[in-house]
C-alpha positions as CSV (number, residue, x, y, z in Angstrom):
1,X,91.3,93.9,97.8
2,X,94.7,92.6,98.1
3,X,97.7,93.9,99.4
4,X,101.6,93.5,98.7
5,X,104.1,93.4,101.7
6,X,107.6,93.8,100.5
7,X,109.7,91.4,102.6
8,X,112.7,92.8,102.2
9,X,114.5,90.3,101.6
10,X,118.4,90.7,102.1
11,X,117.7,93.7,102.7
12,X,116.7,94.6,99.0
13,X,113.6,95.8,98.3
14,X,111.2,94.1,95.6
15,X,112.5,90.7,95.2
16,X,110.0,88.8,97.6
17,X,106.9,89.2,98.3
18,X,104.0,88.3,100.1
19,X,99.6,89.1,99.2
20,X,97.0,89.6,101.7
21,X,93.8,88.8,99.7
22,X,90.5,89.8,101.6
23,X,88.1,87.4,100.7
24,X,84.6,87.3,102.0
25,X,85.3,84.3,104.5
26,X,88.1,86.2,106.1
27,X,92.3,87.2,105.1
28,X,94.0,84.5,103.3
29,X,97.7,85.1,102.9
30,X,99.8,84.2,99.9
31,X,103.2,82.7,100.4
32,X,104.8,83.3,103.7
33,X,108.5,84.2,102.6
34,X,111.3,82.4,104.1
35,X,111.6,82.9,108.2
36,X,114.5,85.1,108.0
37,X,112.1,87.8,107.1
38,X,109.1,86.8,109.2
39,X,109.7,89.7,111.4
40,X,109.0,92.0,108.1
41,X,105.5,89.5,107.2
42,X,104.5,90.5,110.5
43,X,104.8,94.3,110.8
44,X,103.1,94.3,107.3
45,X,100.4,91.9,108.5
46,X,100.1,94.4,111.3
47,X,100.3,97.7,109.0
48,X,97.0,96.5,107.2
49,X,95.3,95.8,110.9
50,X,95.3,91.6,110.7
51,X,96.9,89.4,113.3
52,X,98.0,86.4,112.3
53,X,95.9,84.0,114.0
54,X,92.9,85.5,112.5
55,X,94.1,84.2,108.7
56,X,91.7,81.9,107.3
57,X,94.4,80.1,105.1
58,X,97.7,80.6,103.8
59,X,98.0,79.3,100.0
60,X,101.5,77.8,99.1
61,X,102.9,78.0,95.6
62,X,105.3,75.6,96.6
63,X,107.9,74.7,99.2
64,X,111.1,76.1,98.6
65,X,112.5,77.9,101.3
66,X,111.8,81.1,100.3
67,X,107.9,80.6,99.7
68,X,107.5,78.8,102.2
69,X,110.0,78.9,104.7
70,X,107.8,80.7,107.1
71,X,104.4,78.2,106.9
72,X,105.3,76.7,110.2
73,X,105.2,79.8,112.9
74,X,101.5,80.3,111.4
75,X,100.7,76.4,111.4
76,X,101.4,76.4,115.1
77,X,98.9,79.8,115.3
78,X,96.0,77.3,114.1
79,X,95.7,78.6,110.5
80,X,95.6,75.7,108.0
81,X,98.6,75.6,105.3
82,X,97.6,74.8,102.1
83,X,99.9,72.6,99.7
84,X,100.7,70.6,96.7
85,X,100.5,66.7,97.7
86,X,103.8,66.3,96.7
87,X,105.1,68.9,99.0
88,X,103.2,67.6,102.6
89,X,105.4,65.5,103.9
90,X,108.7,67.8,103.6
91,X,106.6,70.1,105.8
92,X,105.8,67.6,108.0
93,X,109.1,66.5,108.3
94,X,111.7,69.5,106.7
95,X,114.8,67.5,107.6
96,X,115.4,66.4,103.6
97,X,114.1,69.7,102.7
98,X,116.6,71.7,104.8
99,X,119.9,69.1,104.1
100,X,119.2,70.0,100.1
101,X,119.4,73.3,100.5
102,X,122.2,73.3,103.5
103,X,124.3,71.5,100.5
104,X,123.5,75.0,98.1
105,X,123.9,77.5,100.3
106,X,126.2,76.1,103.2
107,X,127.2,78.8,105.8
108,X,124.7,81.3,104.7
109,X,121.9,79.3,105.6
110,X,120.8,81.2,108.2
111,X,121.3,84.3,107.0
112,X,118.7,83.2,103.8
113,X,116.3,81.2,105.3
114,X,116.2,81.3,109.2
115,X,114.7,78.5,110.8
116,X,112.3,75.7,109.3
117,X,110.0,73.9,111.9
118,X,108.1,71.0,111.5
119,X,104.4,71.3,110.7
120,X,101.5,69.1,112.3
121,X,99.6,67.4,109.6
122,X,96.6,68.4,110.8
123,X,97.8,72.0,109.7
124,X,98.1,70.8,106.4
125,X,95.6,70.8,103.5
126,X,96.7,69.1,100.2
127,X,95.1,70.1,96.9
128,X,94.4,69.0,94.3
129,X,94.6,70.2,90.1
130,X,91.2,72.3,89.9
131,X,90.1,72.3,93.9
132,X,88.4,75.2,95.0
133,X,90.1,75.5,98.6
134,X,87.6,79.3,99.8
135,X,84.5,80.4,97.2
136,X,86.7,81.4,94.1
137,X,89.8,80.4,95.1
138,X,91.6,77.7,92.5
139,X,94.5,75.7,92.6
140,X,96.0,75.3,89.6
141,X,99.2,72.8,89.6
142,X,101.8,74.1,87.1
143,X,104.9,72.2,87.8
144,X,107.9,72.8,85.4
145,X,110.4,75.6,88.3
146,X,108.7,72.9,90.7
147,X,106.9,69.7,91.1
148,X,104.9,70.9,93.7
149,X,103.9,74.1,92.4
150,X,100.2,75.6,92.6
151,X,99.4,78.9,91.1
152,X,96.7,80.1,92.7
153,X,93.3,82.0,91.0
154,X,91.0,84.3,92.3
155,X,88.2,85.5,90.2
156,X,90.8,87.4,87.3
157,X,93.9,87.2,89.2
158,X,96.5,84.5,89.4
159,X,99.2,84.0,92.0
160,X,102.3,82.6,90.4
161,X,104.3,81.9,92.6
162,X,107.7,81.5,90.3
163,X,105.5,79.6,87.7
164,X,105.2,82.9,85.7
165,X,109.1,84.3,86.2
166,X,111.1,87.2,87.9
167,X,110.3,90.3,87.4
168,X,110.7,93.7,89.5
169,X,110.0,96.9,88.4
170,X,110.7,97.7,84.6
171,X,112.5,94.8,84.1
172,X,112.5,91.8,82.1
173,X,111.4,88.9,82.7
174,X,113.8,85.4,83.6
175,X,113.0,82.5,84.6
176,X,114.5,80.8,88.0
177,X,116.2,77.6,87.0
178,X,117.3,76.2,90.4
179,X,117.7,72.7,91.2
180,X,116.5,69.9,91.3
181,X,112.7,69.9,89.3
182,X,113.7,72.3,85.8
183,X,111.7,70.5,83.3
184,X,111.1,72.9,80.6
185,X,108.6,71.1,78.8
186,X,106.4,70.9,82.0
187,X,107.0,74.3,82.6
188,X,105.8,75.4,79.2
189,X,102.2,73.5,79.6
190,X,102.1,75.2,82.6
191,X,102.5,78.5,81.3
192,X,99.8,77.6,78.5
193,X,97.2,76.7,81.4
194,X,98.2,80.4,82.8
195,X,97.1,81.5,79.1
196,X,94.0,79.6,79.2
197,X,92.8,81.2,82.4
198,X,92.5,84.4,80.7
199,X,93.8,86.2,84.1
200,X,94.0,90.0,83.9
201,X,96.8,89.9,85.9
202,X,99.7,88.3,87.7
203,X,100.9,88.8,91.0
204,X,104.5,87.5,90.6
205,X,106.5,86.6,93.9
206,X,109.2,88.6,92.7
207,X,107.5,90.7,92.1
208,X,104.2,92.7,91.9
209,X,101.3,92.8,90.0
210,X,101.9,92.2,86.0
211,X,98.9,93.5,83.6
212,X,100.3,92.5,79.9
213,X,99.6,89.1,80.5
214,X,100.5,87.9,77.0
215,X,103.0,89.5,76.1
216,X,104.9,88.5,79.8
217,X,104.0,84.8,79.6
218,X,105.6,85.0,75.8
219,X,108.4,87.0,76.8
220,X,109.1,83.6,79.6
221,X,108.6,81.4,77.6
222,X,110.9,82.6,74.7
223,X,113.3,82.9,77.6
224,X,113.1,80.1,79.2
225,X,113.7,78.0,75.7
226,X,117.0,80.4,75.4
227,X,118.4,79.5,78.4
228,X,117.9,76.5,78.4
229,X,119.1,76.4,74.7
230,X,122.5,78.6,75.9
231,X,123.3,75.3,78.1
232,X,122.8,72.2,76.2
233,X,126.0,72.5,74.9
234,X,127.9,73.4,77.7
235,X,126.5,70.2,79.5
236,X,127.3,67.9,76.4
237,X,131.1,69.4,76.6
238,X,130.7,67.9,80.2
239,X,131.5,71.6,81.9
240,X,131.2,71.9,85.7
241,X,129.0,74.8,87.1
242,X,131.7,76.2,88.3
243,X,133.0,76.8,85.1
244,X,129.7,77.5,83.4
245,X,128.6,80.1,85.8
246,X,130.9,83.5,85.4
247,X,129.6,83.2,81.6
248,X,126.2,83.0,82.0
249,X,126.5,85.5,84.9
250,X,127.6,88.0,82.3
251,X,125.4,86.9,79.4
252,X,122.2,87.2,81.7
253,X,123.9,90.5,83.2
254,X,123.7,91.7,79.7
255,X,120.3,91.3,79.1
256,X,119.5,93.1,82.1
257,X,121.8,96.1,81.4
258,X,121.1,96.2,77.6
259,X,117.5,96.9,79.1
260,X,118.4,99.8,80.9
261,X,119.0,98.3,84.5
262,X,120.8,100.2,86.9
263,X,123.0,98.9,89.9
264,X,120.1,98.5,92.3
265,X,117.7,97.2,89.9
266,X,120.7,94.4,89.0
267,X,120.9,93.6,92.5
268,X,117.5,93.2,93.2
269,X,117.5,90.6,90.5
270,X,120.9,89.1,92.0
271,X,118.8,88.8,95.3
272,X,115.7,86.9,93.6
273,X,117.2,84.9,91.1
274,X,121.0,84.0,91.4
275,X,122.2,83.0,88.0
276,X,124.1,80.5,89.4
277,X,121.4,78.7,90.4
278,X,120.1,78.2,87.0
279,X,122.9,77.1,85.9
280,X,122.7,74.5,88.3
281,X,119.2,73.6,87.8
282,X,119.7,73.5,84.0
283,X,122.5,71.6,83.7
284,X,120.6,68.6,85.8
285,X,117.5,69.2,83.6
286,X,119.7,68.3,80.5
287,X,121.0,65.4,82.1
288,X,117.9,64.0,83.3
289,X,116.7,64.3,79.2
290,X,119.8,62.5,78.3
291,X,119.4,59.6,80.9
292,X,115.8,59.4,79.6
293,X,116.5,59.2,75.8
């Protein structure tokens, strides 16, 4: 069985969330949310009648503060944290990890991420592409949003962590662009090995369970391509993000309202995947392509 528990994030409902899968060694938990909204991770830990301490894992689909941002307060509980080898050592030692994203966000730090303790690296269990980590359970590393990212399979189910896109409720589907890892052709293989899996559903961290697995995973990728497409020339006329960001604000704003979206359902999506942000992130994958060719 598994279970969702809505974090709650910024006080929205649906944009992050965290699974309880009970497999036959014991709980494993699913991405942790950031700590801002531990206090939420708990109560629905405790609504389903597991303490923390007794998790037998907690699977990471990467480390970006709001997967993630929360790992440490069940590290120091004993439960082992399982990770990408490329994400370990910002764990281990979040100070680089938490300077990035105090240059983002700046003053709302807190408000978005809480706190972000260091983890003992005997707490943490890197994994490799393919590893079987419990009986069933399958890391498959699908970099493209991130370097370190793992989706995560269970028998016919795959935990996507942001490898598979945003989607709440009736939405569509978008794909977060932040900086500094957008690389659109990794991100396309990695939707491919999603395909190949032949999973009858996705549990998306923003959000929920997902059931037309083709027709999402084309729906992304066609998407992604676009978006990506919408910036290249904006970069090669040399625009800033500031300047680049009210119009793709509106152009992805009209997406969502042409598909019937209301006011919450657009801030939801506000909440889980800030346009600026991609912006940002896609304007640096462009550049990277250009320093490379």
């Amino acid at each position: 069985m598994i279970h969702t528990i809505d974090l709650g994030f910024l006080d929205t409902p649906q944009t992050i969330a965290a699974y309880v899968l009970e497999h036959p060694d014991g709980p494993v938990l699913i991405e942790t949310g950031p700590y801002s909204t531990y206090p939420a991770l708990e109560q629905g830990l405790q609504k389903i009648g597991i303490a923390p301490e007794s998790l037998q894992a907690v699977l990471l689909t990467h480390i970006h503060l709001d997967h993630a941002g929360s790992a440490w307060a069940f590290a120091q509980k004993g439960v082992p944290i399982f990770v990408h080898p490329l994400g370990e050592r910002h764990l281990a030692q979040p100070e680089k990890l938490l300077a990035s994203a105090k240059r983002i966000y700046q003053d709302m730090m807190d408000q978005l991420w809480g706190t972000m303790e260091p983890i003992a690296t005997e707490q943490l269990r890197t994994v490799k592409d393919g590893t079987e980590v419990l009986p069933g359970i399958r890391a498959l590393h699908s970099p493209g949003h991130a370097v370190h990212h793992i989706a995560w399979q269970w028998e016919d189910v795959i935990f996507t962590g942001d490898v598979a896109g945003v989607r709440i409720g009736n939405g569509i589907v978008v794909p977060p662009c932040p900086p500094p890892d957008i690389q659109v052709e990794d991100w396309q293989r990695s939707i491919q090995v999603l395909r190949e899996a032949s999973p009858k559903s996705l549990y998306l961290t923003p959000y929920g369970e997902i059931t037309d697995v083709e027709t999402h995973l084309d729906a992304l990728e066609k998407r992604l391509l676009d978006w990506a497409n919408w910036m290249k020339p904006r970069f090669e006329a040399g625009d800033s993000v500031t300047e680049i960001a009210p119009d793709f604000e509106q152009y992805v704003r009209k997406e969502l309202v042409d598909h019937g979206l209301d006011q919450e359902g657009l801030r939801q999506y506000d909440a889980a995947n800030p346009p600026w942000m991609s912006v940002a992130g896609l304007l640096r994958y462009w550049k990277k392509k250009s320093e490379r060719s």
